[in-house]
C-alpha positions as CSV (number, residue, x, y, z in Angstrom):
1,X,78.8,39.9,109.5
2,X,77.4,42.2,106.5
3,X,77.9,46.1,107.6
4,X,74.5,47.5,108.3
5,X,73.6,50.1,105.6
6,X,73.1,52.6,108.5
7,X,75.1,53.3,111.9
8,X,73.6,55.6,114.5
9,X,75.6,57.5,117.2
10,X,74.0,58.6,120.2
11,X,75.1,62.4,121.3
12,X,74.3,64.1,124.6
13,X,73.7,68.1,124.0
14,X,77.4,70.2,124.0
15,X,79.1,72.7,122.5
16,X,81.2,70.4,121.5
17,X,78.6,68.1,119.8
18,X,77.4,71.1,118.5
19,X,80.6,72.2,116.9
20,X,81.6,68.6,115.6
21,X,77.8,68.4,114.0
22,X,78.5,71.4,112.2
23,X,81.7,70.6,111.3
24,X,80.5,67.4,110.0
25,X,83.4,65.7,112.5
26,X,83.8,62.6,114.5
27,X,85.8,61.6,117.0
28,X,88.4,58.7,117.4
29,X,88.4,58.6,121.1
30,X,91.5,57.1,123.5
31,X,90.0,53.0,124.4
32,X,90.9,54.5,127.9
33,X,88.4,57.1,128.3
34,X,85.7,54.1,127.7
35,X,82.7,53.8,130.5
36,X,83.8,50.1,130.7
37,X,86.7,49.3,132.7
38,X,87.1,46.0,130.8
39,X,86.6,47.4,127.7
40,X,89.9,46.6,125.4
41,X,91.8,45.9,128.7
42,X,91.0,42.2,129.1
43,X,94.1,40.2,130.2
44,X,95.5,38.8,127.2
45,X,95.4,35.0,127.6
46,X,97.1,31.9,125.4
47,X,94.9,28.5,124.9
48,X,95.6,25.2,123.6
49,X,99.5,25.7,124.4
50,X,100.8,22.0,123.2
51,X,104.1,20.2,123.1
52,X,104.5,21.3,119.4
53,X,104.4,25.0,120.2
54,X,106.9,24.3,123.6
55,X,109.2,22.7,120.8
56,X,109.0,25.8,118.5
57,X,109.0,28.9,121.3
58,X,112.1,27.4,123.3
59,X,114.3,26.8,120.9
60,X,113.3,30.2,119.5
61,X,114.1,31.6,122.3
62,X,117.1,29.8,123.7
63,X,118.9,28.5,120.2
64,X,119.4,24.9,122.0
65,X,117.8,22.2,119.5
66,X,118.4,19.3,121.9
67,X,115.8,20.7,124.0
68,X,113.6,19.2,121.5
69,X,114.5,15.9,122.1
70,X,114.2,16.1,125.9
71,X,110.8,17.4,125.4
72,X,109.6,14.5,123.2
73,X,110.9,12.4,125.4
74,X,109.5,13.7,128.2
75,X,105.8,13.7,126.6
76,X,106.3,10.3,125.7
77,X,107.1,9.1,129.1
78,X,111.0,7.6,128.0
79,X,113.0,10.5,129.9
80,X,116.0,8.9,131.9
81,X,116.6,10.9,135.7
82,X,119.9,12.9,134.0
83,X,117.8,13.7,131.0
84,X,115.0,15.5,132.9
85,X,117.9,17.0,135.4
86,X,119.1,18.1,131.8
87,X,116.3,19.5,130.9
88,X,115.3,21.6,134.3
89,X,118.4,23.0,133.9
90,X,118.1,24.3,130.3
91,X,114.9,25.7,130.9
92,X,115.9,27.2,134.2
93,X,118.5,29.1,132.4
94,X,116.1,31.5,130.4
95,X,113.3,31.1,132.6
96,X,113.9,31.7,136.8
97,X,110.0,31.3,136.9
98,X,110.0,28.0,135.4
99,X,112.5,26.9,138.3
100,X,110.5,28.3,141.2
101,X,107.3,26.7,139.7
102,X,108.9,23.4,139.4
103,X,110.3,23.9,143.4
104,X,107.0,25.6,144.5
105,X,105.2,22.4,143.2
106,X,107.6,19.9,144.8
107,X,106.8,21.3,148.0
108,X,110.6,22.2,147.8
109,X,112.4,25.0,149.6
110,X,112.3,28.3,148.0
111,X,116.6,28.2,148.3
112,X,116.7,24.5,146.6
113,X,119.4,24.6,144.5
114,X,119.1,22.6,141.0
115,X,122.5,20.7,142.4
116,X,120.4,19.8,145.3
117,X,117.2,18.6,143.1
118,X,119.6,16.3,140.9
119,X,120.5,14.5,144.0
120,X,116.5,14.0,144.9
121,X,116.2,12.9,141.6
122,X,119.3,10.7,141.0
123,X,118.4,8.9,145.0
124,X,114.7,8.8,144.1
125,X,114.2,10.8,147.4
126,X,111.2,12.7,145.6
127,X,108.4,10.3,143.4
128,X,109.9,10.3,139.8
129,X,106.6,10.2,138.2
130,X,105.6,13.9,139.8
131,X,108.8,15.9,139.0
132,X,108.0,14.6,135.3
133,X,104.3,15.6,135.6
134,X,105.2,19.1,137.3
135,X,108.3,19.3,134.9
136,X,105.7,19.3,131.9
137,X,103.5,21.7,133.5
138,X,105.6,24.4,134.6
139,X,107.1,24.3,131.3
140,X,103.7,24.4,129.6
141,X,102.8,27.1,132.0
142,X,105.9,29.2,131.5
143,X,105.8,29.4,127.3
144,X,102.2,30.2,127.7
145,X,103.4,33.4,129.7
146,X,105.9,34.0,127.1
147,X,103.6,34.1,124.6
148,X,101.0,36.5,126.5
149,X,104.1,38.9,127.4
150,X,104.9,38.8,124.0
151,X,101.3,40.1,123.1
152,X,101.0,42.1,125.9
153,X,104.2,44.0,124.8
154,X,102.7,44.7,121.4
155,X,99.1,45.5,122.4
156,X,100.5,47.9,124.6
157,X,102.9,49.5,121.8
158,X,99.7,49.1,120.0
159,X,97.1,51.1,121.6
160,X,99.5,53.9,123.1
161,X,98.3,55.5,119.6
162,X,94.9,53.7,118.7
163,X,92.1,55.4,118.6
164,X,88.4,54.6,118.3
165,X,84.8,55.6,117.3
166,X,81.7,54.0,118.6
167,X,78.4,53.1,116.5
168,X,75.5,51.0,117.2
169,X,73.1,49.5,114.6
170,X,69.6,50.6,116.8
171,X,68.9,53.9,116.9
172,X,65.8,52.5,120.1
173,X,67.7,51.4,122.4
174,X,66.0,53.2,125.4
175,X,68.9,52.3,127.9
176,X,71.5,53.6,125.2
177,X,69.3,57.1,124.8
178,X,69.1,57.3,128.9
179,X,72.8,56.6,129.6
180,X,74.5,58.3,126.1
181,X,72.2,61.2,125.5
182,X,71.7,62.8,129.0
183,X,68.1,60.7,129.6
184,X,66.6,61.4,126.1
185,X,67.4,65.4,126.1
186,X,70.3,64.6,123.1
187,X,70.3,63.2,119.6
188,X,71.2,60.2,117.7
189,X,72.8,60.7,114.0
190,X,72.4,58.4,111.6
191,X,75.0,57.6,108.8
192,X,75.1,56.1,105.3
193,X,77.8,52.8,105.4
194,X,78.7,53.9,102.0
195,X,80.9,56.2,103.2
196,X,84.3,56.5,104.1
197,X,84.8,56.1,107.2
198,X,82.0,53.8,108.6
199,X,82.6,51.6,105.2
200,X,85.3,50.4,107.7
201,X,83.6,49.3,110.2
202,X,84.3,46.4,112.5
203,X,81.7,44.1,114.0
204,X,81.9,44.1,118.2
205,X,81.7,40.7,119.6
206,X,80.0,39.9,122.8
207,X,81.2,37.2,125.1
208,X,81.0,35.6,128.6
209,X,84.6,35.1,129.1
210,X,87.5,36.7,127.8
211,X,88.8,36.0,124.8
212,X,91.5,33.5,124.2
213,X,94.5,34.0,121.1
214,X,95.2,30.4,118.8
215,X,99.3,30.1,119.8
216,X,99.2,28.6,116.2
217,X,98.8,31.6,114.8
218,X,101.0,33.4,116.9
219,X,104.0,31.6,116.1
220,X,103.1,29.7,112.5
221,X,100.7,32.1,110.4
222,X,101.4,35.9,111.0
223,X,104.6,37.9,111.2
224,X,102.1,40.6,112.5
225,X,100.2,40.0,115.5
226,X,98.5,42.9,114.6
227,X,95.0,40.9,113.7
228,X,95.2,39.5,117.0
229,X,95.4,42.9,119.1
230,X,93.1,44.5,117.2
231,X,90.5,41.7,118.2
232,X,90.4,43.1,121.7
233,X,89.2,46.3,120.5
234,X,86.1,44.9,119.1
235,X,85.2,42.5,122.2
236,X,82.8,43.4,124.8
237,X,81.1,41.5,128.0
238,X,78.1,39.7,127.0
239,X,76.1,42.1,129.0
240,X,76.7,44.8,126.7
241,X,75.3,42.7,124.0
242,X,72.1,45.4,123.7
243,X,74.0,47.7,122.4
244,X,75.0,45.6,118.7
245,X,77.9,48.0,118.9
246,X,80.3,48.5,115.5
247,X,83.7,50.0,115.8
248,X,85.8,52.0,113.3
249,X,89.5,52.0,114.2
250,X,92.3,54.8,113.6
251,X,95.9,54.7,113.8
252,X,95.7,57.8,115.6
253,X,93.7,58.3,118.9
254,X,92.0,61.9,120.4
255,X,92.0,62.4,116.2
256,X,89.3,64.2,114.4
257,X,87.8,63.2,110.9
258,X,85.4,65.0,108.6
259,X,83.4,63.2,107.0
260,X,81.2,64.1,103.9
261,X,78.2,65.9,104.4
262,X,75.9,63.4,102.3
263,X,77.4,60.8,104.7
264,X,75.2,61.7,107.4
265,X,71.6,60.8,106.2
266,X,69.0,61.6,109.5
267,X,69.3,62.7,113.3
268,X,66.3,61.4,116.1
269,X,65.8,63.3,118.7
270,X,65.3,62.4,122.0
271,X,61.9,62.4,123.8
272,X,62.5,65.1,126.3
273,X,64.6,66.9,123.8
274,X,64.5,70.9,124.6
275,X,62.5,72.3,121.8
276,X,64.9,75.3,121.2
277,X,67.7,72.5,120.9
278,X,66.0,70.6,118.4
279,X,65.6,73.9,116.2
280,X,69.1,74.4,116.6
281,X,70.6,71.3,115.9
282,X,67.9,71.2,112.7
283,X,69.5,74.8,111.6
284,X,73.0,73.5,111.8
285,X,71.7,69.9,109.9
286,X,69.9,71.6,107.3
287,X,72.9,73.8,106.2
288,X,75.3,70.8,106.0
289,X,72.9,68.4,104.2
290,X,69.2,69.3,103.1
291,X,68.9,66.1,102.1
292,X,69.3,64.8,105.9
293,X,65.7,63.3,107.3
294,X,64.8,64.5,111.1
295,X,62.7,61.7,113.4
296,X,61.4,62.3,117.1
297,X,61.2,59.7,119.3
298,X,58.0,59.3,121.0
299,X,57.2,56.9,124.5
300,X,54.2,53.8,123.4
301,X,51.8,54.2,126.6
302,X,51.8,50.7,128.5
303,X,55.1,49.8,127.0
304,X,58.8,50.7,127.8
305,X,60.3,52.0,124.6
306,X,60.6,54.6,122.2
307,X,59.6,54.5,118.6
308,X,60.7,56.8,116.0
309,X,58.2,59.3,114.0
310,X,59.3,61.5,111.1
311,X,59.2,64.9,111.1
312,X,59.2,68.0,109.0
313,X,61.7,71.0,110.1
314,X,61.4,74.4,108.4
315,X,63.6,77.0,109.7
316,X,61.5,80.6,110.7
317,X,62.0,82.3,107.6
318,X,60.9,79.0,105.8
319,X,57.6,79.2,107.8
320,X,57.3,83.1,107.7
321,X,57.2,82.7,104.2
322,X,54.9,79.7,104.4
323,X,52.3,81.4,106.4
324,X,52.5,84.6,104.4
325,X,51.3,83.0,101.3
326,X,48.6,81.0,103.7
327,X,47.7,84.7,105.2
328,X,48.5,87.0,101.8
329,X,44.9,86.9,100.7
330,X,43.5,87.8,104.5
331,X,46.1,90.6,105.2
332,X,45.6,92.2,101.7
333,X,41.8,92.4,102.5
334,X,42.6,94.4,106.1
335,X,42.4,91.5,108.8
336,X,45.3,92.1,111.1
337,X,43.8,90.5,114.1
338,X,46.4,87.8,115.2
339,X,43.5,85.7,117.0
340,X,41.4,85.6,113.1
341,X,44.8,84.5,111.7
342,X,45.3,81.7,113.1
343,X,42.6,80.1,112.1
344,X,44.0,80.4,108.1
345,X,47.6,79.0,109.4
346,X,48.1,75.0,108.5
347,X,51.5,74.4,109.9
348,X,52.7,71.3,112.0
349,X,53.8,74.7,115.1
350,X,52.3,75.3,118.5
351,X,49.9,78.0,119.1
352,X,52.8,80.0,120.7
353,X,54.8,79.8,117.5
354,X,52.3,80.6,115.1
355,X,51.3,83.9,117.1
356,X,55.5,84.9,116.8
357,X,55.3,83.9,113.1
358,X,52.4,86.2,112.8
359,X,54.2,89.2,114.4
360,X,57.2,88.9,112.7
361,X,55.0,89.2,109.3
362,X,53.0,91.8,110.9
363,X,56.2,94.0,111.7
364,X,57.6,93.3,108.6
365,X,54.8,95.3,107.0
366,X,54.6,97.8,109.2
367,X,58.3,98.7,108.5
368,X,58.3,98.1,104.6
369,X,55.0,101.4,105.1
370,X,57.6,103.2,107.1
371,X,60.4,102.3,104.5
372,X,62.9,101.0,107.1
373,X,62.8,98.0,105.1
């Protein structure tokens, strides 16, 4: 899927959120610490497992090409009673599993030795057809575990190190504002795709089932199973799907990155956002990136969500100066009451504000008469 030309992170109110805003940071967080405990955990599983791969991963494993034959032979149905005895022993050598399958299935005694089995076999004392049927199963079953062990082994080697940042393409999502950003009192940021890191982002896929790795690949296409692993950082239960979450992988987990300060283009904040918050957080924005745009998300009445609405942010010595030239004319001509004021101030500020704007400019004159300034 194309990379969205914007990703948006949703941020509950910290010091460290603080601190990571200004130092234009993210984080590349340990898959463990995730909220879901299925989350990159899913139980690696193998599909499709064939009499092809059985023919390539035992004689991987074990060296013994005539276990070839014996398997062709048993799939197509020509195996003689010493060839299959053959066979259940060869595979019982590397595999003790694949022996107390075959056993378990027979309805055999856990202690049944494979001497004792022959003898079955040779005096037709068990149904011929069934120990080839459970023969070809347990075998199937056993190289199947192989090959998830296998993985299992290298995901683990894998993600003792992997870290991993978290993105979504909405920046609306009224459930992801209530459960990420302490129920609409935190801030979303917004970044450009064009940079470095989000450039690298990957896709998350949503599904009802876990996912389930081609043995194909496994054991014909890739020396690196790499490309494999790494799709179980990117897959999510199909209940997340709301979320249309992107991924950006590192190497290195609990690992900071700075990324450019053009790179982060706007920041929404929530709708019970503290208004003290929203000044600080537009002080800290303002220094790293002018450019940066500033929303507010606002409830619709009758419906449940949130819509976006831009808005202007001017730090108090922008507006003192802004109202000063709006009041210059009135204060020149001797009108000092705050109340009359008001009425000549056109800024997008409560009442409350405007009156602290007014006294700050107010003060300032008095102490520029008494030369303290």
């Amino acid at each position: 899927m194309e990379l969205p030309n914007r990703l948006y992170k949703y941020q509950s109110l910290s010091i460290q959120s603080l601190k990571n805003l200004k130092r234009n940071c993210i984080y590349f967080n340990d898959p463990n610490n995730f909220n879901d405990p299925y989350d990159t955990t899913q139980k690696i599983e193998v599909e499709n497992i064939n009499t092809e791969i059985v023919k390539h991963f035992i004689p991987a494993t074990q060296g013994n090409a005539q276990l070839t034959k014996l398997i062709d032979k048993l799939e197509e149905d020509s195996i003689s009673k010493e060839e299959l005895i053959e066979l259940i022993l060869a595979c019982s050598i590397f595999s003790a599993s694949f022996y107390e399958e075959v056993i378990q299935n027979l309805g055999l005694a856990a202690n049944t030795t494979l001497n004792e089995m022959g003898s079955k076999i040779r005096d037709l004392s068990l149904n011929f057809e069934k120990i080839k049927e459970v023969t070809k199963q347990s075998l199937f079953s056993n190289v199947r575990k192989m090959i998830n062990n296998v993985l299992e082994t290298e995901r683990g080697e894998l993600f003792k190190n992997i870290g991993v940042a978290c993105f979504s393409e909405k920046c609306d999502d009224i459930l992801m504002w209530s459960y990420y950003t302490d129920g609409h009192k935190g801030f979303c940021l917004e970044f450009d795709t064009s940079y470095e890191p989000f450039n690298k982002s990957h896709k998350v896929e949503y599904v009802p089932n876990s996912i389930k790795v081609d043995p194909i690949k496994v054991l014909f296409e890739e020396n690196n199973h790499g490309y494999i692993i790494e799709s179980y950082l990117a897959t999510k239960y199909i209940d997340w799907k709301h979320e249309q979450e992107w991924r950006v992988i590192h190497k290195e987990k609990n690992k900071e990155y700075i990324y450019k300060p053009n790179a982060l283009s706007g920041v929404y904040f929530g709708a019970k956002i503290d208004f003290t918050d929203l000044e600080i957080i537009s002080l800290i924005v303002k220094g790293q990136n002018p450019n940066a745009k500033f929303y507010r998300m606002k409830k619709i009445p009758g419906e449940f969500k949130v819509i976006r609405e831009e808005i202007s942010y001017a730090s108090f010595q922008e507006a003192k100066v802004l109202v000063c030239n709006q009041i210059e004319s009135y204060l020149k001509s001797g009108i000092t009451d705050i109340k009359t004021l008001l009425n000549y101030i056109k800024i997008p500020a409560s009442e409350e504000q405007k009156i602290t704007i007014i006294e700050a400019i107010l003060d300032d004159i008095k102490l520029k008469k008494e030369g303290r300034k």
